[in-house]
C-alpha positions as CSV (number, residue, x, y, z in Angstrom):
1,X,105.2,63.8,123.4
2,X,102.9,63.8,120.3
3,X,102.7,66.8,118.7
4,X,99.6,67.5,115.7
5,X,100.3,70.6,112.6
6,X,97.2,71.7,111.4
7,X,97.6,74.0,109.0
8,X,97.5,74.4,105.0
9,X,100.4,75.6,104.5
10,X,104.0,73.5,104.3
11,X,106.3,76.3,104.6
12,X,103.9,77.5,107.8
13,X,104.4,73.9,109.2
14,X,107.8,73.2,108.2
15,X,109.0,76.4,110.3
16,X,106.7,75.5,113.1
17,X,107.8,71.6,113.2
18,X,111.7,73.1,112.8
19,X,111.2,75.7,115.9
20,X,109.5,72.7,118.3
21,X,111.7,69.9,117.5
22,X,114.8,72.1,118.6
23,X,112.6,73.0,122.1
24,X,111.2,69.0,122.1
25,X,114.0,66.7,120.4
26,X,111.9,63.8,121.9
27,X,108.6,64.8,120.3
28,X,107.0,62.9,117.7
29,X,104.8,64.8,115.0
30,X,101.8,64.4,113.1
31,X,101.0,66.9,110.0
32,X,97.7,67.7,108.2
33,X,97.1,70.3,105.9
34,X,93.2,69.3,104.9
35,X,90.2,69.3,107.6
36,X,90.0,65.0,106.9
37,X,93.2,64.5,107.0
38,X,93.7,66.1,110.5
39,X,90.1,64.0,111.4
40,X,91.6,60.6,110.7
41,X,94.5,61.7,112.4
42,X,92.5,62.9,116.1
43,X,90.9,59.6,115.5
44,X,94.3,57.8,115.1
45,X,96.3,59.1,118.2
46,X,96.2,60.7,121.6
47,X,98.0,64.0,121.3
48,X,99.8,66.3,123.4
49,X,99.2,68.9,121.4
50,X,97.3,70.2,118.6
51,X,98.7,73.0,116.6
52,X,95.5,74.6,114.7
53,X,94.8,77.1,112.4
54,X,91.1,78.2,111.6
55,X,91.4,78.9,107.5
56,X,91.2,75.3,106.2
57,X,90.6,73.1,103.3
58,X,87.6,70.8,103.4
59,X,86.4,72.5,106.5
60,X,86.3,75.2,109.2
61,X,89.3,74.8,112.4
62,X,86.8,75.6,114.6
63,X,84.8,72.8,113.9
64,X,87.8,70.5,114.2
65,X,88.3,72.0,117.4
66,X,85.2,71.1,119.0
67,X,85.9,67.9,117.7
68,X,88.9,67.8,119.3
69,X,87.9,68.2,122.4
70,X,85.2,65.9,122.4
71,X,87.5,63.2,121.2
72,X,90.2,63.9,123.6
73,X,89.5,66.4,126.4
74,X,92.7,66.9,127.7
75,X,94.8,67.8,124.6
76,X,95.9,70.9,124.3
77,X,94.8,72.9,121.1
78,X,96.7,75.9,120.3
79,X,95.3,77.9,117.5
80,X,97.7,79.8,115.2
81,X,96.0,81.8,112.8
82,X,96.3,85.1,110.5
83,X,93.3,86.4,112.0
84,X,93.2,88.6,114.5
85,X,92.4,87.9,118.6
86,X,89.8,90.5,118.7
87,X,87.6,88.3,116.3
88,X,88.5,85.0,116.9
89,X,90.2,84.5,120.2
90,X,87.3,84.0,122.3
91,X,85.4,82.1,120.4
92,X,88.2,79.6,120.3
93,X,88.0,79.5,123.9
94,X,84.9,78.7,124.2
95,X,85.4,75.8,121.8
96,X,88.1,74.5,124.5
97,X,91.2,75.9,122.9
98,X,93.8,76.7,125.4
99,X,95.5,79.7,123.5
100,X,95.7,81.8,120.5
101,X,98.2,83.4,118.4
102,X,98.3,85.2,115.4
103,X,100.5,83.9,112.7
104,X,102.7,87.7,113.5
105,X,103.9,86.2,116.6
106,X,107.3,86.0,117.3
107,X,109.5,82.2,117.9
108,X,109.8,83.2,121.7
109,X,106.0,84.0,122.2
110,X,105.3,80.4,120.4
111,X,107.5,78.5,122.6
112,X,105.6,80.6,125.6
113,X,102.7,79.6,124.2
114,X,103.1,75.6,124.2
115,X,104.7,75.4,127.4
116,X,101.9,77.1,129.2
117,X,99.1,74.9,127.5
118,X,100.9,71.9,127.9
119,X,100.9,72.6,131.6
120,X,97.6,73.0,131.4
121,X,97.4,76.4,131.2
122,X,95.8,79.1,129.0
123,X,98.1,81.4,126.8
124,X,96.2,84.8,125.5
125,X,99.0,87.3,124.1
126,X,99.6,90.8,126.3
127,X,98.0,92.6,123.6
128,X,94.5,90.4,124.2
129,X,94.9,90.3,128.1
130,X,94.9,93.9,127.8
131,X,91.9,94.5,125.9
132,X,89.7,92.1,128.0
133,X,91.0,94.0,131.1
134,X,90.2,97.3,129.6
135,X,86.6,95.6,128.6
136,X,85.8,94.7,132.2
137,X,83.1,97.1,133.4
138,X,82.5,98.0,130.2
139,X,78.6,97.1,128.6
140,X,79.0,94.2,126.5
141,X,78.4,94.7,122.7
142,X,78.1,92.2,121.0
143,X,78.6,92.4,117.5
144,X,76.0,90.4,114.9
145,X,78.9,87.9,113.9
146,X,79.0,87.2,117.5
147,X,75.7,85.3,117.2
148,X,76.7,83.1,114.6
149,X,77.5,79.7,114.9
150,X,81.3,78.2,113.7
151,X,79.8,76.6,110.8
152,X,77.4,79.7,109.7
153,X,80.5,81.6,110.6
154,X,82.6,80.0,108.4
155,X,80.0,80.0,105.6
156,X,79.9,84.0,105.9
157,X,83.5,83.8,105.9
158,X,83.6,81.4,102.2
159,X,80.4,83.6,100.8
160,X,82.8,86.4,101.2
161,X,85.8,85.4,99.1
162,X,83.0,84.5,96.5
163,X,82.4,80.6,97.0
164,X,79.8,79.7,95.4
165,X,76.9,77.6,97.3
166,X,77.5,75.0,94.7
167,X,81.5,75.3,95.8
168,X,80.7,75.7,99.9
169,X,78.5,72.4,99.8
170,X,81.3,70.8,98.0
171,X,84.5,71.6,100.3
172,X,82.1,70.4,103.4
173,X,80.2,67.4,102.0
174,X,77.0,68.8,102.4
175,X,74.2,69.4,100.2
176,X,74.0,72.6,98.5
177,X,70.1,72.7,100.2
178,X,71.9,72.6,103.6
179,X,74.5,75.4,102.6
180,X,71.6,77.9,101.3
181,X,69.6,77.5,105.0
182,X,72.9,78.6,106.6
183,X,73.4,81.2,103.9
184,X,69.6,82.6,104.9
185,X,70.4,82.3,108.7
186,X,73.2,84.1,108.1
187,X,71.3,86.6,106.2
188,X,68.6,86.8,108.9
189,X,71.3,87.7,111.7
190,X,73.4,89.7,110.2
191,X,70.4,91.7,108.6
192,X,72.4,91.8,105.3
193,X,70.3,90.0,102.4
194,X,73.3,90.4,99.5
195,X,76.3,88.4,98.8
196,X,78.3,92.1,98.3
197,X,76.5,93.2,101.7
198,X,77.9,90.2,103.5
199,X,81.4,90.9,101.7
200,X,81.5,94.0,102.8
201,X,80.2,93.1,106.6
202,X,83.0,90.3,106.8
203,X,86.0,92.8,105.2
204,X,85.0,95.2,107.6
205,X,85.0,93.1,110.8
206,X,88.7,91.5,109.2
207,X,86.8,88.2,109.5
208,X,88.6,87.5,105.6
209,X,92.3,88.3,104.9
């Protein structure tokens, strides 16, 4: 078993890589704490599983995995993430991930977690499952950020914490022309024209920690 960390943090991946290995002494593990360096490492090896969090440097997680998926169908991401379901869950699942948890979760719901997905199953926490039963029959509202693609999602999320365009175009090797048309969809979407309005929007909606 071949087992991928995403994640920025060491201490986050250290305790994470310590809780599997005592589950899976036989698995093997691969660690990344920068958007490239997870890419080369997708593009290296066939994984069992990808452990993922969204809040990245050099990139947005949910762009990795999409890319994930396309690269290798069958592995099973897991994101683990600080930010809450509500927000981000289903969006992940519509990228392909097979489960979210928050970064709160406990070692027993983890080890739930990745044996589910690596069965092949999905793994949403009791607190999620229960609000998308109470949502059922419920009118869908769809909240502006909802419209928003990952990578204009991400830029919202960067414009925020006061990146600058100069700084966004850097982290994602794009050109500070490309990084001011998402900024101005963005805008256009979210109806919201100032850098303190879209700071506000994304605080309110806990799309920042």
């Amino acid at each position: 078993m071949k087992i991928l960390l995403v994640d920025d943090h060491e201490i986050v991946r250290r305790g994470v890589k310590q809780l599997l290995a005592e589950a899976y002494p036989k698995a093997v593990f691969g660690e990344a704490g920068r958007v490239p360096e997870a890419r080369a490492l997708l593009v290296q090896k066939v994984w069992s599983l990808v452990l993922l969090d969204i809040n990245l440097p050099g990139g947005s997680g949910l762009d990795l995995l999409r890319e994930a998926k396309k690269l290798h169908p069958n592995t099973a991401v897991l994101m683990l993430s600080s930010y809450p379901e509500e927000e981000f869950a289903m969006r992940a699942f519509k990228l392909g991930a097979a489960g979210y948890l928050t970064k709160a979760s406990v070692a027993d719901e983890m080890l739930v977690a990745v044996r589910k997905v690596l069965a092949g199953g999905k793994y949403v926490s009791a607190e999620l499952a229960e609000k998308l039963a109470a949502a059922l029959g419920q009118p869908a509202l769809q909240t502006p950020h909802e419209s928003l693609s990952p990578r204009e999602l991400e830029v919202l999320r960067l414009v925020a914490t006061g990146k600058t365009i100069k700084e966004i175009a850097a982290g994602f090797s794009l050109s500070e022309k490309t990084i001011a048309t998402y900024r101005a969809r963005i805008a256009e979407k979210l109806g919201l024209s100032t850098n303190v309005a879209l700071a506000r929007y994304a605080l309110q909606h806990r799309l920042v920690e």
